[in-house]
N, C-alpha and C positions, 0 to 999 in steps of 0.2 A: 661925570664919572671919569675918573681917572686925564683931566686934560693934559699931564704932559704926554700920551700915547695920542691923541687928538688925531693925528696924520697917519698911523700903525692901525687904529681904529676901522676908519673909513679903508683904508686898504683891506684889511682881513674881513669884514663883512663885504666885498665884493669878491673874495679869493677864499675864503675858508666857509661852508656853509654849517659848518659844524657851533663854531665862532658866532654866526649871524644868530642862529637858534639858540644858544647862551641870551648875548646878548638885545634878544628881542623880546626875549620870557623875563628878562631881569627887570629888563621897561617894563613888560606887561604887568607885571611882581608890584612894582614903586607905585603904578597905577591905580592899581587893584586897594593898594594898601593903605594909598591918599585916601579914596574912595570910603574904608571901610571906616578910618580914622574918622572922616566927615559926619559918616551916620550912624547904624545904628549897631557896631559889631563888638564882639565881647573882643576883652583883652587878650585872651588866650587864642584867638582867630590870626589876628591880628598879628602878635609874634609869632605864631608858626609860620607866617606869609616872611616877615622879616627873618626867619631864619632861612627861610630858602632861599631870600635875596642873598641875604650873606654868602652861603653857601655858592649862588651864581657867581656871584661879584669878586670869590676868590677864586673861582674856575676861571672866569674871564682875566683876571691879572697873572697867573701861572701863564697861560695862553702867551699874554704879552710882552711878559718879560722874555717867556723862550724865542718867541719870533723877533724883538729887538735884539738881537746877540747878532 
């Protein structure tokens, strides 16, 4: 996710804990959603889990664009 922030990344997950809990629910998110893809979960589980990814994943890019300025 997002590799040209790759270095801005690692930096604000050990300087912003706000940032780290984002971006460790969004993993937990992608995880969870592999998982349910895998076995045995309705569609509609499924996209509610992916729209919260979204939802994190454009928090987390606001975040990084403001702090690369």
């Amino acid at each position: 996710m997002f590799p040209e922030f790759r270095d801005l990344i690692s930096k604000l997950k050990t300087e912003d804990a706000h940032f780290t809990r984002l971006f460790d629910k969004h993993n937990d998110l992608d995880q969870q959603i592999k998982n349910m893809e895998a076995g045995i979960a309705s569609a509609a589980e499924v996209e509610t889990l992916k729209k919260e990814k979204l939802k994190l994943k454009d928090e987390l890019y606001v975040i990084l664009k403001a702090a690369s300025v």
